[in-house]
C-alpha positions in Angstrom: -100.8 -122.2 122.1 -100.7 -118.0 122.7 -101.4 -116.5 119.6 -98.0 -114.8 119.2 -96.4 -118.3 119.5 -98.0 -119.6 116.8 -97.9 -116.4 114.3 -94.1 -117.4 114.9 -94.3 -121.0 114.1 -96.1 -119.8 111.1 -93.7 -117.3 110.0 -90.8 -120.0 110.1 -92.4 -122.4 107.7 -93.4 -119.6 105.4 -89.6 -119.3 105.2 -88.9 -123.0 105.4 -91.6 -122.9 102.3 -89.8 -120.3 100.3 -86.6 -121.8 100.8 -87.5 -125.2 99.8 -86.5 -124.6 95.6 -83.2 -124.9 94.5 -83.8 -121.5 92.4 -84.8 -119.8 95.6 -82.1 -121.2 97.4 -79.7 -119.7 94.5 -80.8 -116.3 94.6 -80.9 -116.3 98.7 -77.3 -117.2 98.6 -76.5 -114.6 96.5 -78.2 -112.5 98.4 -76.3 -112.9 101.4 -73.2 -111.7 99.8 -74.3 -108.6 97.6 -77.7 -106.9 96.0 -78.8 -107.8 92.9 -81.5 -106.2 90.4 -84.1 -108.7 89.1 -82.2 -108.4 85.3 -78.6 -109.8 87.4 -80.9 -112.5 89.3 -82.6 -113.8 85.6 -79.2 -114.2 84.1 -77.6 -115.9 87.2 -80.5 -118.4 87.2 -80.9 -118.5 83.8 -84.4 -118.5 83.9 -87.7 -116.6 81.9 -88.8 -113.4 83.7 -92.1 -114.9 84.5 -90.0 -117.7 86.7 -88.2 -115.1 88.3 -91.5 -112.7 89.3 -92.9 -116.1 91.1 -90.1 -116.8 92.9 -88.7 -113.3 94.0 -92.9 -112.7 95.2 -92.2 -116.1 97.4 -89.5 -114.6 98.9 -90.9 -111.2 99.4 -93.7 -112.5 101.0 -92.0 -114.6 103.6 -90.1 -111.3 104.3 -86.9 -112.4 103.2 -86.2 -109.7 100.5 -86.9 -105.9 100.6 -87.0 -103.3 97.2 -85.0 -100.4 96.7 -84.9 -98.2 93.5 -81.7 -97.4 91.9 -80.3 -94.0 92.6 -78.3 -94.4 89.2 -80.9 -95.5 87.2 -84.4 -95.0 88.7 -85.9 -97.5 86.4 -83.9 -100.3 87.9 -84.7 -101.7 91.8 -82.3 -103.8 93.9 -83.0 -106.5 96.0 -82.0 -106.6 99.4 -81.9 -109.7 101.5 -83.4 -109.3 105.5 -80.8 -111.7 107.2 -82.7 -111.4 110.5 -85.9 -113.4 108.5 -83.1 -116.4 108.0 -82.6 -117.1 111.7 -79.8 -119.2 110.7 -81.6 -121.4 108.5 -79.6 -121.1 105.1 -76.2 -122.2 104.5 -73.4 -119.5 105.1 -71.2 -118.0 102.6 -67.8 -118.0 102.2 -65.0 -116.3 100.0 -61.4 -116.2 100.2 -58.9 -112.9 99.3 -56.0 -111.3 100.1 -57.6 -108.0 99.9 -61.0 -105.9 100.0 -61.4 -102.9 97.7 -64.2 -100.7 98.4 -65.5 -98.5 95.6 -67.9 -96.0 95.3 -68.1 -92.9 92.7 -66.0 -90.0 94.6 -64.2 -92.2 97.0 -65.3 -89.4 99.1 -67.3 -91.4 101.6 -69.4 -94.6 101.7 -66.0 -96.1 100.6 -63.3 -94.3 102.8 -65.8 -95.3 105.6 -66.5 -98.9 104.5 -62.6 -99.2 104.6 -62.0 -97.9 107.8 -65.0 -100.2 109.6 -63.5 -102.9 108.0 -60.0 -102.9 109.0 -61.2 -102.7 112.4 -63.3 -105.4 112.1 -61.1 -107.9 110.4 -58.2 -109.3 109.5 -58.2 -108.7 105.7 -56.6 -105.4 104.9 -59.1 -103.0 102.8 -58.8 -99.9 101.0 -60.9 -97.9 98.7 -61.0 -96.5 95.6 -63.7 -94.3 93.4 -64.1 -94.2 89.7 -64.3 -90.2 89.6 -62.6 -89.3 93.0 -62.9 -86.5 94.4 -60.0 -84.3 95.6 -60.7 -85.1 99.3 -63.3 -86.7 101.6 -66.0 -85.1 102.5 -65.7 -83.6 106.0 -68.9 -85.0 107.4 -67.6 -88.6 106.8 -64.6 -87.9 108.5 -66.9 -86.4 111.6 -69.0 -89.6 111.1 -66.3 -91.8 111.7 -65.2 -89.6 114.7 -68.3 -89.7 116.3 -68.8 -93.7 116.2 -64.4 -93.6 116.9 -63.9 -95.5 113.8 -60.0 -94.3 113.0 -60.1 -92.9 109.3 -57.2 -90.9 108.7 -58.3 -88.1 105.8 -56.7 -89.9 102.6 -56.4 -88.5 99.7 -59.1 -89.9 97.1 -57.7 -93.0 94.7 -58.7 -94.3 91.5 -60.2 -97.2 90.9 -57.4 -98.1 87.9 -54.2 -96.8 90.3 -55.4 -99.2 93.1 -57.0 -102.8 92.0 -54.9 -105.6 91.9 -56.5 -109.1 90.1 -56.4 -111.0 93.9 -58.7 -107.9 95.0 -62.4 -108.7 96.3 -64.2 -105.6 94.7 -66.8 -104.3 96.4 -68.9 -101.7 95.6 -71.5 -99.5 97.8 -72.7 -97.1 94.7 -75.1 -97.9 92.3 -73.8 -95.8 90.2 -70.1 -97.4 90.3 -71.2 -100.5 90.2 -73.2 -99.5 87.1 -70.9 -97.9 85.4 -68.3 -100.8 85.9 -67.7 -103.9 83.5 -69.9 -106.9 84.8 -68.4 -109.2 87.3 -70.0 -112.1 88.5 -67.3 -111.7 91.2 -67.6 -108.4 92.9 -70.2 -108.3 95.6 -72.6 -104.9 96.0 -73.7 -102.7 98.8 -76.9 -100.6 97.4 -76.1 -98.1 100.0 -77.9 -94.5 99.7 -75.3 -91.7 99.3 -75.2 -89.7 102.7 -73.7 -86.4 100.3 -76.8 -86.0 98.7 -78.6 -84.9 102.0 -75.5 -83.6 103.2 -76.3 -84.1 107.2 -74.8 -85.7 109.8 -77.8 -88.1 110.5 -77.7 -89.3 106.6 -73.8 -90.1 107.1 -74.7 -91.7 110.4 -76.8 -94.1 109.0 -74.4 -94.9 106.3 -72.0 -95.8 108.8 -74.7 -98.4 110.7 -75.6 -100.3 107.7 -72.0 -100.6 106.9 -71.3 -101.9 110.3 -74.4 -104.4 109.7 -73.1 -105.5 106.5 -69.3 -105.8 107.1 -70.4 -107.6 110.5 -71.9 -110.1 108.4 -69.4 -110.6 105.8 -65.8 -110.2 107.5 -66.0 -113.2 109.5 -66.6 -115.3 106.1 -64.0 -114.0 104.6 -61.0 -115.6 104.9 -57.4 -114.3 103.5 -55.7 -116.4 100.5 
């Protein structure tokens, strides 16, 4: 067998391996819906910190989770799962709502945007909302979305409190509004790097792909109810 063949083989039942413990299993499936910090993972699993180090280095080694450091709190890392290590060999998440509220800090960007791919992506209506909005989008989102034709009309920025209703599916793309707000085992987050801090259409460009990775991924396992 070519060498390449069998570095493949290999590479699957690393990830058959990791996945093969019901804690492992737990935090993958979490994964698939939101980012987590190490802290969130412990207290979903219920488990001693040692526990979860062994089990998030399994994963990490068989390249199904990446790092990234908070941009809130730069003590704090979130873990990202690589869905294109699964190659559909995990079960498939599902949720149901009647609605999808995007929220970041300023409602100024990563959320107007997430909105706007979503409602052209599915069925589900969406909005967004920030905890501190600003008083208007920021114009390079708004060229973003022109660029890649996602319609985004320029909407004034909401708050968070004027805007959620209790059948809402919260979910946030800012560490630091997902920080700031109450827990909720519930809402699902994007650890998504704000584009306004580099302030250039390339940094708002590749907000916009992983957004259209993500929601790609999640819209069609959300179903409305």
């Amino acid at each position: 067998m070519p060498m390449e063949s069998s570095d493949t083989v290999h590479h699957r039942a690393a990830i058959h391996a990791a996945l093969a413990d019901p804690g492992r299993l737990t935090i993958v499936d979490h994964l698939l819906l939101a980012d987590a910090s190490p802290s969130e993972l412990q207290e979903l699993l219920s488990v001693g910190s040692n526990l979860l180090a062994h089990h998030l280095r399994v994963l990490a080694e068989a390249g199904l989770i990446t790092r990234r450091r908070s941009e809130a709190d730069g003590r704090r890392t979130y873990l990202h799962l690589d869905r294109r290590a699964l190659d559909a060999m995990v079960p498939v998440a599902g949720r149901r709502a009647r609605r999808v509220v995007f929220v970041c800090t300023q409602n100024s960007a990563r959320s107007q945007l997430a909105a706007a791919i979503w409602n052209r992506m599915s069925a589900v209506p969406a909005t967004s909302a920030g905890t501190h909005p600003a008083e208007h989008i920021h114009p390079l989102a708004l060229a973003a979305a022109q660029r890649r034709q996602v319609p985004m009309p320029a909407r004034t920025p909401q708050r968070l409190d004027d805007v959620l209703q209790p059948s809402d599916l919260v979910i946030a793309v800012c560490d630091n509004a997902h920080e700031e707000l109450p827990a909720d085992p519930q809402r699902i987050h994007w650890s998504i790097p704000d584009p306004v801090r580099a302030a250039t259409p390339d940094a708002f460009d590749i907000v916009v792909d992983t957004l259209v990775e993500r929601i790609d991924h999640v819209a069609p396992r959300l179903r409305a109810g």
